[in-house]
TORVOTI-12290 format. One record per residue: residue in one letter; x, y, z of N, C-alpha, C in turn. Coordinates in steps of 0.001 Angstrom, whole numbers, plus 500000, padded with zeros to 6 digits. Example, Ala and Ser with C-alpha at 12.3 -4.5 7.8 and 13.67 -1.06 7.14 Angstrom:
// TORVOTI-12290
A513190494310507800512300495500507800513200496700507800;S512850497750507080513670498940507140512900500030507870;
END
This chain:
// TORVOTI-12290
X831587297787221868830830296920222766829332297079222508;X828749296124222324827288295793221929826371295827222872;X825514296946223117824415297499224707823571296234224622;X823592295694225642822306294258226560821200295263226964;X819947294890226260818976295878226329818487294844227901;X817844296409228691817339295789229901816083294825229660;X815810293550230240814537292831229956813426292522231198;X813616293033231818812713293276233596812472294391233543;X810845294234234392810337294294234529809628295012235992;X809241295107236987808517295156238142807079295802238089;X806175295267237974804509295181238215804170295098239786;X803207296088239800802415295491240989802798294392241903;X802108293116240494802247292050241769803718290818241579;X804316291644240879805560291139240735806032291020239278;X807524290514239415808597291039238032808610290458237022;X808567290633235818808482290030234362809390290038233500;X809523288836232614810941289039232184810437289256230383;X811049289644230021810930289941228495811546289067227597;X811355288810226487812127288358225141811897289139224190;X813324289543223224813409290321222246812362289602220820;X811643290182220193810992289539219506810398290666218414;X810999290436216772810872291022215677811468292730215962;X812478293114216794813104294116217275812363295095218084;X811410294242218923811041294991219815811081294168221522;X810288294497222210810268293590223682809222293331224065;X808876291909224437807474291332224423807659290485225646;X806644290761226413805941290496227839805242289888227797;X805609288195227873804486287215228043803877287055229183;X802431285793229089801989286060230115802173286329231646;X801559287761231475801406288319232155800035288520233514;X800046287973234334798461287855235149798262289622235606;X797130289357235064795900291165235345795523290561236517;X794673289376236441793545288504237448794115287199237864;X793637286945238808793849285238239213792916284280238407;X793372283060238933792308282397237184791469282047238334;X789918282347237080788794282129238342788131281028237439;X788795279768238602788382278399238739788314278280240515;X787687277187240401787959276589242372787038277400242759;X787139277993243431786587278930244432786036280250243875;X786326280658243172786163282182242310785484282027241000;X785066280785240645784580280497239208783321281172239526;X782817281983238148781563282823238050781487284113239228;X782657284538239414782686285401240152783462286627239760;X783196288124239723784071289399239465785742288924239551;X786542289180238653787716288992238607788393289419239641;X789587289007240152789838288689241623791010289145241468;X792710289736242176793913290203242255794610288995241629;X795508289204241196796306287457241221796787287666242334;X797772286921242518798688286137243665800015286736243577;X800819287667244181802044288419244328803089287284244099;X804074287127243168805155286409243022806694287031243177;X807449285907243926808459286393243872809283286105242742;X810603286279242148811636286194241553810484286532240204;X811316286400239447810945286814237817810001285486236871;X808863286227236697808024285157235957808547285497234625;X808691284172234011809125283655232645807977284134231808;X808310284931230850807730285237229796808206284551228291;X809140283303228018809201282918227038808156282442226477;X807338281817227279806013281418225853804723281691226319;X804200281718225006802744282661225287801393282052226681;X800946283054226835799759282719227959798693281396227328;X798682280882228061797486280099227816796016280767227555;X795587280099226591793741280421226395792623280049227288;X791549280706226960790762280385227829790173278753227274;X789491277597228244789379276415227704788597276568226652;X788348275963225167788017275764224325787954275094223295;X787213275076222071787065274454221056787113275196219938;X788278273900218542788066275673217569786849275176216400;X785857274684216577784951274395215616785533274342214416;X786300273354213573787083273396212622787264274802211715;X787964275772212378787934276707211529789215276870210815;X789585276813209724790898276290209088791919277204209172;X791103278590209683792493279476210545792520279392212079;X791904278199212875792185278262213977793970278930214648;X794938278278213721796143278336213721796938279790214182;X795938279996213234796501282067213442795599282947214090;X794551282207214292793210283137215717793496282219217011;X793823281279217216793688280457218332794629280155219734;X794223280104220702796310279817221198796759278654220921;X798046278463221133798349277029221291798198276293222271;X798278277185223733797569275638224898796341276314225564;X795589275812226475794301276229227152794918275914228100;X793863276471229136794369276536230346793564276896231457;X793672276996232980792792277790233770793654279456234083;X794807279591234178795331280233234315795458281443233253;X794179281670232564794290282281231360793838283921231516;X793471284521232373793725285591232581794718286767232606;X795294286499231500796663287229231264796713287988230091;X797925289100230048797987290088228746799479289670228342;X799781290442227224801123290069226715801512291747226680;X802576292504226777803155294135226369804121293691225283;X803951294368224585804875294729223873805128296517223235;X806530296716223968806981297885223649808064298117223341;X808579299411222744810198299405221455811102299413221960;X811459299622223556812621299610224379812163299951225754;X812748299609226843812862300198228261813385301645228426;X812830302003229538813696303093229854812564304667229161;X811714304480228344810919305843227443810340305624228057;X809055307208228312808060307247228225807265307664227974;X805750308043228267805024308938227821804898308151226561;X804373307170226467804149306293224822802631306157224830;X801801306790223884800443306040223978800376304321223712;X799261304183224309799518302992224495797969302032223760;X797835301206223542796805300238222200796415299100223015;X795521299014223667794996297518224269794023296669223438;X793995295690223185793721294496221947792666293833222585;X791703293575221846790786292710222407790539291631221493;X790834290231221367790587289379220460789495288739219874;X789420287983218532788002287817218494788051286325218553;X786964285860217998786583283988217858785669284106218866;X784112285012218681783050284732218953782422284448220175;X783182284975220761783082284833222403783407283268222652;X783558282590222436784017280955222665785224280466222072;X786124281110221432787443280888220954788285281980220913;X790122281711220749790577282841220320791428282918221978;X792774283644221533793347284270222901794368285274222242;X794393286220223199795454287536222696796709287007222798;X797106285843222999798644285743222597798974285083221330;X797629285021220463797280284053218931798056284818218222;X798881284216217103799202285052215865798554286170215861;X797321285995214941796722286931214358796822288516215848;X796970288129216891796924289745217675798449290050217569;X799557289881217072800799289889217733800962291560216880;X801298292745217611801148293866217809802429294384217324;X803077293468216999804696294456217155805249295529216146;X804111295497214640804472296937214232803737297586215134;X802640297532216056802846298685216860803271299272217218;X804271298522217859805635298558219262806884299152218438;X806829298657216877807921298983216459807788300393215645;X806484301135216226806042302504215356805995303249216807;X806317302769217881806116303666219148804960303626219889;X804128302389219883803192302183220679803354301418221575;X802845301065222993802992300558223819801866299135223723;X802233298219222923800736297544222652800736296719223788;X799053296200223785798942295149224629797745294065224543;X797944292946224799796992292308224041796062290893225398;X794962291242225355794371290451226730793960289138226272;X793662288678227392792739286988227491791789287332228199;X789899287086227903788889287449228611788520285888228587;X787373286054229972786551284468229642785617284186228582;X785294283380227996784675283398227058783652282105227707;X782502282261226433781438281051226737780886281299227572;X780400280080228491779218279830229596779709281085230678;X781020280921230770781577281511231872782269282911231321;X782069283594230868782191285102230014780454285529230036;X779791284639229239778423285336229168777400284846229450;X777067283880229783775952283394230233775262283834231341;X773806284456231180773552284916232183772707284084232859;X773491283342234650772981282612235291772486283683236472;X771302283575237177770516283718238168770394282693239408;X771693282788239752771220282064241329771091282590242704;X770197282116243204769669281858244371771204282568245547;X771980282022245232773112282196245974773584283720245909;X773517284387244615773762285527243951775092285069243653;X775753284178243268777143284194243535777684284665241741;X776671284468240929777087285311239621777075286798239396;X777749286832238591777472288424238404777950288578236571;X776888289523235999776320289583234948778201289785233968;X777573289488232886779203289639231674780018289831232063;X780713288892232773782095288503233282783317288762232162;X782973288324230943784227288192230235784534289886230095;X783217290676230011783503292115229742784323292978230863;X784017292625232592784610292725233604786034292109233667;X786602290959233188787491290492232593788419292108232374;X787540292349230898788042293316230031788534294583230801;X787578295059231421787514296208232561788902295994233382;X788678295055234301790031294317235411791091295017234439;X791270294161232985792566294741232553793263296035232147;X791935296715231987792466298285231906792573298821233186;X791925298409234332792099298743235514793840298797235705;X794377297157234993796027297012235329796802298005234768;X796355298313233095797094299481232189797041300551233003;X796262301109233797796135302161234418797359302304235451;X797530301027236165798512301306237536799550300773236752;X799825300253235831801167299348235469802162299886234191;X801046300521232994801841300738231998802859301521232030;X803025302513233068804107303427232771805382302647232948;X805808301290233712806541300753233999807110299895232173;X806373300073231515806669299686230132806688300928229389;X806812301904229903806977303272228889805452303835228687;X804434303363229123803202304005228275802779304710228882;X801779305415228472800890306873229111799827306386229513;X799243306161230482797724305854230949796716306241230496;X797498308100230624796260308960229970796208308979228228;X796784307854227630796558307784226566796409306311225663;X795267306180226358795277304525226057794244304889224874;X794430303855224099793026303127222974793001301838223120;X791962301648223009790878300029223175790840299689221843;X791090298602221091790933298535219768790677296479219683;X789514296060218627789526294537218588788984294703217526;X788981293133216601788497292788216059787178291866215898;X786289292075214974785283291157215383784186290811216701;X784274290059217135784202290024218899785103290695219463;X786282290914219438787051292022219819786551293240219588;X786429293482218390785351295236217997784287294757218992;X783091293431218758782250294265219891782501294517221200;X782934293715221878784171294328223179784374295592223388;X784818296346221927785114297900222475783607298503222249;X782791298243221412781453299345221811780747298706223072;X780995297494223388780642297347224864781337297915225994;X782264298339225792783619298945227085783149300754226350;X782600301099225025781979302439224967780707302823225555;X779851301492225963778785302223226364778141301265227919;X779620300838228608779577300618229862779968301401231031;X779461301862231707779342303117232984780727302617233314;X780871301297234087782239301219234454783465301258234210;X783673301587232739784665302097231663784969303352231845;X784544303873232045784802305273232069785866305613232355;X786529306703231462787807307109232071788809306535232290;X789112305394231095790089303765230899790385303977229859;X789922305119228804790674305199227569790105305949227256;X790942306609225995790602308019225138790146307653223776;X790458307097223215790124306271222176789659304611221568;X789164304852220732788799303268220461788346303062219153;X788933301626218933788790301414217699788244299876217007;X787343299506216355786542298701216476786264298221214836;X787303296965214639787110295827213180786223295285213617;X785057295324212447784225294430212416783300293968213420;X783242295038214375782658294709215582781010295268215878;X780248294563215660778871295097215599778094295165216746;X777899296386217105777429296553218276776475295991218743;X774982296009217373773751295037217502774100293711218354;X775293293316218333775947291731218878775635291669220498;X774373291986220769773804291825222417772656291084222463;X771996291120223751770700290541223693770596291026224979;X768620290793225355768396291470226289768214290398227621;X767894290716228617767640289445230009767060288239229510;X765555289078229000764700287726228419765257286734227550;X766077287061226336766615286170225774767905285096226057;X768348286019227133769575285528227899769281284423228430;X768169285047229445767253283660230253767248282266229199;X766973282342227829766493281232227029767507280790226950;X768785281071226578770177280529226499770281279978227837;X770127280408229087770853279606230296770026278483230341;X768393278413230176767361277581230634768028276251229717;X768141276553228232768579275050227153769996275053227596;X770446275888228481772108275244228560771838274039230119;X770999273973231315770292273783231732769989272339231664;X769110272656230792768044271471229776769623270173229741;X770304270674228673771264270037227915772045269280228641;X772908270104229756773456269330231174773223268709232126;X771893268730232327770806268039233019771249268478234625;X771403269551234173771334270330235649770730271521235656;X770738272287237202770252273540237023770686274707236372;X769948275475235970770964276450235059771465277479235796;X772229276927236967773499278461238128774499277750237466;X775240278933238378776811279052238304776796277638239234;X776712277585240145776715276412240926776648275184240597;X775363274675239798775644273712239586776662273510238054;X776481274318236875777701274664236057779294274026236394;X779934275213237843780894275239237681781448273814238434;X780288272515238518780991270787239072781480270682237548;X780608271272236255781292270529235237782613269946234947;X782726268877234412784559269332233877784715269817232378;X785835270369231928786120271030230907785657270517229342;X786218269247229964785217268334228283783943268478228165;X783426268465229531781863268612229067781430269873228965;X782290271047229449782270272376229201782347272758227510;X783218272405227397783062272295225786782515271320224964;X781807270974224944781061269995224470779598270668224476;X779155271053225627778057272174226243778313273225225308;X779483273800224759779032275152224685779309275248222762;X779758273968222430779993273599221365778609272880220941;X777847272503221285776327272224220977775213272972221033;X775636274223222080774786275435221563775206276580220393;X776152276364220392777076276833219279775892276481217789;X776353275296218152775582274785216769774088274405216622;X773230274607217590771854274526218118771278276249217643;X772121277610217880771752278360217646772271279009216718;X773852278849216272773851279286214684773365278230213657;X772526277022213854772321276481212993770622276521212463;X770681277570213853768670277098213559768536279110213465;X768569279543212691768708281226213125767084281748213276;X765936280911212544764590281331212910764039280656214293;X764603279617215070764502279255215813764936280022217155;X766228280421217007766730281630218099766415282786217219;X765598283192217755765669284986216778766154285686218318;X767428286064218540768162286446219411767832287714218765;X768232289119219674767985290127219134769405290583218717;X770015289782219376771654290704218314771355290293216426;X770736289683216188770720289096214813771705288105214494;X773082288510214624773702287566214755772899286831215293;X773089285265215319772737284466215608774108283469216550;X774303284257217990775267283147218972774361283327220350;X774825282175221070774441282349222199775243282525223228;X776096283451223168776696283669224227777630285431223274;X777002286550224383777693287714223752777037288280225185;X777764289947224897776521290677225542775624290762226216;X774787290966227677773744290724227963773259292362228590;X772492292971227755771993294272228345770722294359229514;X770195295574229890769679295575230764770282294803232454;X771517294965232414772184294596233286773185295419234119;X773841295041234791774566295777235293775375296716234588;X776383295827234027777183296510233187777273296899232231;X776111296557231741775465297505230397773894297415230245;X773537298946231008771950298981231371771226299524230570;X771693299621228750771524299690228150771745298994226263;X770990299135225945771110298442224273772004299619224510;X772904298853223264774685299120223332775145300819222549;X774301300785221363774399301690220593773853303438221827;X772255302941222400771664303957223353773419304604224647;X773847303008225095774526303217225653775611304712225466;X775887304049224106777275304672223742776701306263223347;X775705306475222544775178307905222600775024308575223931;X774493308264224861774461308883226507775955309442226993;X776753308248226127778497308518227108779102309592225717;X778504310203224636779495310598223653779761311665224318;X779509312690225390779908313627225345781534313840226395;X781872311891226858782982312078227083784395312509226571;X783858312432225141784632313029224029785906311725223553;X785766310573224033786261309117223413786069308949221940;X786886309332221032786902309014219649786956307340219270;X786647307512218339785844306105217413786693305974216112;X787199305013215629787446304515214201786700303175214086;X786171303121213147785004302180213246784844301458211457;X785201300318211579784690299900210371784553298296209754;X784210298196208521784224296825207949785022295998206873;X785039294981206980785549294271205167783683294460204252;X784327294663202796783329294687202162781951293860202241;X782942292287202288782176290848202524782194290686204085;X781984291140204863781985290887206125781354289187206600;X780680288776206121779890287660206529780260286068205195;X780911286465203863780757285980203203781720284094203875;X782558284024204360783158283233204602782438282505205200;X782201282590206566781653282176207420780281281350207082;X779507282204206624778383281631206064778321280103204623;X779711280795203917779941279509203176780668278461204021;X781504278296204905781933277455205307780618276783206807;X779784277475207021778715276707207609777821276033206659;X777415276951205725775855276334204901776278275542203245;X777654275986203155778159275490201777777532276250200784;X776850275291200020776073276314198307774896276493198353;X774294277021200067773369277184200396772184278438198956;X771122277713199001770076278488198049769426279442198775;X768547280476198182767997281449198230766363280526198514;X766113279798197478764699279142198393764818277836198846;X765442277332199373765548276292200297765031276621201318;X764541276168201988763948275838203321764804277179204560;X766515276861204422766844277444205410767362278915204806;X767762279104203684767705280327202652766302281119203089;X764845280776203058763938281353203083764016281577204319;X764545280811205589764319281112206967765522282622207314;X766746282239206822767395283396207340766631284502206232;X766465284518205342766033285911204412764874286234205478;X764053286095206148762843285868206952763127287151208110;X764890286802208490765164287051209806765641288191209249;X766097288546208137766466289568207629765699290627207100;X764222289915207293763389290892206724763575291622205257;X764070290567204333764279291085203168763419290451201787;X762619291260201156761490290292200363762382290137199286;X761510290013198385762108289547196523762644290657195880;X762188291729196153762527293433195761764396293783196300;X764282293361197909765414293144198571766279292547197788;X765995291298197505766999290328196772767250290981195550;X766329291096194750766985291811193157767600293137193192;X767446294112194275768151294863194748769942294386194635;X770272293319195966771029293280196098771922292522194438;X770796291779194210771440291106192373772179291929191374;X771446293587191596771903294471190627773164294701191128;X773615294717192327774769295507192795776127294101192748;X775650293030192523776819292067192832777243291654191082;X778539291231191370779065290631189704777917289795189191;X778073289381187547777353289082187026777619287676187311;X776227286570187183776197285179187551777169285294189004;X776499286112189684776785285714191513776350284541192207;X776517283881193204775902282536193821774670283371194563;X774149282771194968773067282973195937774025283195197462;X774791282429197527775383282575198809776003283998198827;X776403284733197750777066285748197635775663286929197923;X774801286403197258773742287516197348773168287885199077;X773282286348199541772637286094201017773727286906201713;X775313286789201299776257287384202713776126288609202442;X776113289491201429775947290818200857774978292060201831;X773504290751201751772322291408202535772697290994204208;X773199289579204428774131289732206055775184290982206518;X775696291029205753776994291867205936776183293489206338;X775128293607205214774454295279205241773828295232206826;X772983294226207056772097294134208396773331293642209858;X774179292689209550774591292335210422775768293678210689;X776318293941209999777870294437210443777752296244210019;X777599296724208567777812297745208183776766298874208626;X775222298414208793774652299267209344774928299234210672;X774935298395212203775046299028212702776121299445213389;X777677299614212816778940300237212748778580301716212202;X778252301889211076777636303373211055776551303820212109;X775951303195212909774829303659213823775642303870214878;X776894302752215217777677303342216499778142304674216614;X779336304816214960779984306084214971779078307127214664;X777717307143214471776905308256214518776252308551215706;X776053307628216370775769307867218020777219308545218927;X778195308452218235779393309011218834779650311002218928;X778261310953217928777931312334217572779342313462216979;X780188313048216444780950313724215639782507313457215777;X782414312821216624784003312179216856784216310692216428;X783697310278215405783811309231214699784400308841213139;X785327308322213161785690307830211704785236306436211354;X785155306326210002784541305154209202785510305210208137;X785381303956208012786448303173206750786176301628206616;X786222301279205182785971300370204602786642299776204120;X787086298060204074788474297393203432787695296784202608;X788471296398201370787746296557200047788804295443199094;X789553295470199660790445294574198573790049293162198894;X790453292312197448789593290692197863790766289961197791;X790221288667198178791719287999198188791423287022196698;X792605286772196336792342285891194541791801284549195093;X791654283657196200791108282560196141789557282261196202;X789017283535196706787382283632196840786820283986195808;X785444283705195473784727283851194401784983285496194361;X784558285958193258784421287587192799783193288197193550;X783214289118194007782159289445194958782059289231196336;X782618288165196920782767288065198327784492287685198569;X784918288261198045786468287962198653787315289072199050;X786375289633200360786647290702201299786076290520202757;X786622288920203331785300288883204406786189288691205402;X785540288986206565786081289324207924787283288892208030;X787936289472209046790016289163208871790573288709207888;X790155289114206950791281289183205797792589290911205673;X791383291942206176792150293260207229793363293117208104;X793375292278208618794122292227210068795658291979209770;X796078291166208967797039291608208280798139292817208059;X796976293281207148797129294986206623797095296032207845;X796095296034208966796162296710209647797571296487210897;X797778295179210861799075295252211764800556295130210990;X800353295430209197801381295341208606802315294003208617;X801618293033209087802612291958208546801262290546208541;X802053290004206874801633288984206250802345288069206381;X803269287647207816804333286719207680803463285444208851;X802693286123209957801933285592210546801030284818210003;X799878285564209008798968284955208405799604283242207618;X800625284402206613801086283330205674801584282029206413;X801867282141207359802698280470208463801158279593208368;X800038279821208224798916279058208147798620278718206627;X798753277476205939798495277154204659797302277830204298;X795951277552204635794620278851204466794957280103204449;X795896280644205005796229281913205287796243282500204389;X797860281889203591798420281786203008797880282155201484;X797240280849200897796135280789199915795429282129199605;X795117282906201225793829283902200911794554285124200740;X796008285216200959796512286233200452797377286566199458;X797069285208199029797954285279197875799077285166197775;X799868285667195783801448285640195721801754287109196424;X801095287891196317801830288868196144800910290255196710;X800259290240198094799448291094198689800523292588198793;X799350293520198424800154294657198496800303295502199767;X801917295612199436802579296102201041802161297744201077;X801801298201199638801123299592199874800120299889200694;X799466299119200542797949299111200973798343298784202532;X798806298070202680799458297442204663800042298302205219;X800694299261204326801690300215204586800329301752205115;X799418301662204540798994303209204278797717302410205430;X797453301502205461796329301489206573796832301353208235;X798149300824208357798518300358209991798933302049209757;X799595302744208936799619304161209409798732305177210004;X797268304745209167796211305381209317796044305296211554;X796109303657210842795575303122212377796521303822213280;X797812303732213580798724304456214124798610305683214689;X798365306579213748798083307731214000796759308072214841;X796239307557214395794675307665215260794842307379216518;X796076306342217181796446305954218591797299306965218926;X798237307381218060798786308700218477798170309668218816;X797325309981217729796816312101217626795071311960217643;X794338310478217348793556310828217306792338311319215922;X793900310914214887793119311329213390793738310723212648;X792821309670212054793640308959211309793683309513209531;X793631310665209452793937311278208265792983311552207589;X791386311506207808790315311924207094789477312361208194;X788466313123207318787421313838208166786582312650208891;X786091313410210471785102312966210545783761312122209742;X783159311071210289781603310858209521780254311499210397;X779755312350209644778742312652210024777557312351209209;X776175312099209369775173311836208747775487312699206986;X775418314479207425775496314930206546776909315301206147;X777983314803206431778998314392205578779751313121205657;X779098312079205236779018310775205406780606310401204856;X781032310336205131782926310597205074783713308940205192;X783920308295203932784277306941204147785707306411203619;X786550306007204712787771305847203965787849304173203317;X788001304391201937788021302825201466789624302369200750;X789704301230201812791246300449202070790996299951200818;X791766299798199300791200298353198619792079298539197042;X792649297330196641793392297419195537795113297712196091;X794993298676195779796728299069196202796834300834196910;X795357301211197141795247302731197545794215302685198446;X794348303752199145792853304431199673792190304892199330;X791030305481199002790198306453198921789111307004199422;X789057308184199720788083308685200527786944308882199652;X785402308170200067784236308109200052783702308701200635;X782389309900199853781524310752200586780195310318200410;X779969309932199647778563309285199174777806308876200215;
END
């Protein structure tokens, strides 16, 4: 006789039903928060609503409302429906009934304005199927995640989508053991905007004591800004709607014009980058807002003040971190063109800079290759080493290094092309024709195999198999080809 694995649930605010999925058990949406529309829009995340009988978990949570700015992997970063009701996580864990499982909370990326944790690209289940308790959230994103409005009313309150974030570890705390996991052994881990998520949840007071670990793709802490600049983002969001720039008058919008709004600053401020000289460098308008409540500090200061909670760090990049992105905005953008000279400007990098970076790239490189090279050093890799060195000795670094065969030579290592490898399956990616393409015939399962282990372990024990990085033993694990290797240089 063949055992009917149990698929319920009981939470807090009521019971969840499971579906078996790639041989493990997965907990669709799931509400942390009530969706804050109506009455609660621009306001601290709120209880949901206690339900009776068993909420259906067959298909995934809805996203937060959005737009995917034609990005040709929307497919595998994106959800499939939007929604208001998007305040929800997904569990996935290896059976009912265990416990004491550390447990992996996911933070997704797509730039603070796209993206939901029930997208392909987060689906966790070699986690689940290595003994982790994964879990994967929906935060607000955009106007209503980050925008910092000042009204009269007070009825806002500063980085919502990050409080979002908070709310949901608040739930892991009272809920996970009911899925097998350990509270006292959670890690925070995202990609991208997801990575910055976790050095923002490292160097926010109200985090504290919500996790032991954390781990952070591609996530650059620099990715903040301070009041003053914040202010400039709400005033042209403002301007643009032809209203005042509160929550108040904001939240009459409707959703089309919500996105439409936040899809024109989108492209108003990554398109003009000497025009916004935002201090994250990146160039978005909507991330982070320091000197605030919930983070009353630049992010990196932050996270040095809190290292002596003893919260370990794995921290790192793709080689090309920026190279995609930048070609699929600017195309065969030049080095002295008009807007070539403006971002090199913002980069503070002269002619010395540039032939610098010339010596180090393949021979007959594009200019665009030379430009993401010097992005990638300023935007992503320095200050990921500035985080895990502010972590003061409980930090690992590692570098993914392998390229994919459809990108030019030299930049075909750029952001989530990792994610893959780190969650061990290329079956997700590959369902997206782009995906597909960027990984080729024949991506190596060695390499997928020896990095989700790395990662693994580090959610387990805490070490993902190499030394510490410290200044003076600058300790770098590099993912790339078909091996690892550890870098001291």
């Amino acid at each position: 006789m063949v055992a009917i694995p149990r698929l319920t649930v009981r939470t807090e605010f009521g019971s969840v039903l499971a579906v078996p999925h790639r041989g493990v058990l997965l907990f669709r949406n799931v509400p942390y928060a009530a969706p804050p529309f109506g009455a609660r829009r621009f306001l601290p995340p709120q209880p949901p609503a206690i339900w009776d009988g068993l909420r259906d978990g067959a298909e995934p949570g809805v996203g937060w409302p959005q737009t995917s700015f034609g990005n040709p992997l929307a497919r595998y970063f994106d959800p499939k429906t939007q929604g208001e009701d998007a305040l929800t996580l997904e569990v996935q864990t290896p059976e009912l009934g265990m416990t004491g499982l550390p447990v992996m909370v996911w933070m997704h990326a797509g730039g603070f304005v796209t993206g939901a944790g029930s997208a392909q690209a987060n689906d966790g289940y070699a986690f689940a199927r290595d003994g982790i308790v994964h879990v994967s959230i929906n935060y607000r994103l955009g106007i209503d995640g980050y925008a910092f409005l000042e009204d009269s009313e007070s009825r806002h309150a500063d980085n919502l989508g990050l409080r979002d974030q908070i709310a949901a570890l608040e739930w892991v705390q009272r809920n996970i053991a009911f899925f097998g996991g350990d509270p006292g052994n959670v890690t925070i881990a995202g990609q991208s905007t997801g990575g910055v998520s976790v050095s923002y949840l490292l160097a926010a007071p109200a985090a504290t004591g919500l996790f032991v670990r954390a781990i952070s793709q591609s996530g650059s802490p620099s990715m903040a800004m301070d009041t003053d600049q914040a202010r400039r983002i709400a005033a042209r969001l403002g301007e643009i709607a032809g209203v005042a720039p509160t929550s108040t008058e904001l939240a009459k919008l409707d959703l089309d014009v919500y996105r439409s709004l936040t899809a024109q600053m989108m492209g108003e401020v990554y398109g003009s980058p000497g025009a916004w000289k935002v201090g994250n460098q990146i160039p978005v308008p909507f991330c982070g807002v320091t000197g605030t409540e919930m983070l009353p500090e630049p992010v990196v200061e932050g996270i040095a003040r809190k290292h002596d909670s003893r919260v370990k760090i794995l921290a790192g990049t793709t080689k090309d971190e920026t190279s995609e992105f930048l070609t699929q905005s600017f195309g065969d953008l030049t080095l002295d063109s008009p807007l070539g000279q403006q971002m090199l400007r913002s980069f503070d990098a002269d002619a010395d800079t540039v032939s610098f970076y010339r010596t180090m790239a393949p021979e007959d490189a594009s200019d665009m290759v030379i430009l993401a090279a010097i992005a990638t050093d300023i935007w992503a890799r320095r200050p990921t080493r500035d985080m895990v060195e502010a972590n003061a000795g409980d930090g690992f670094l590692y570098e993914f290094t392998w390229e994919s065969p459809m990108l030019e030579p030299g930049s075909g290592s750029p952001q989530g092309i990792d994610i893959p490898f780190v969650n061990d399956d290329f079956e997700n990616m590959k369902e997206v024709p782009r995906g597909a393409r960027m990984l080729g015939t024949n991506p190596s399962e060695e390499l997928a195999g020896s990095m989700h282990r790395s990662f693994v372990d580090f959610v387990k024990t805490g070490d993902p198999g190499w030394p510490a990085y410290t200044p003076e033993e600058p300790s770098t694990m590099r993912f790339g080809v078909n091996t690892a290797v550890l870098h001291t240089a």
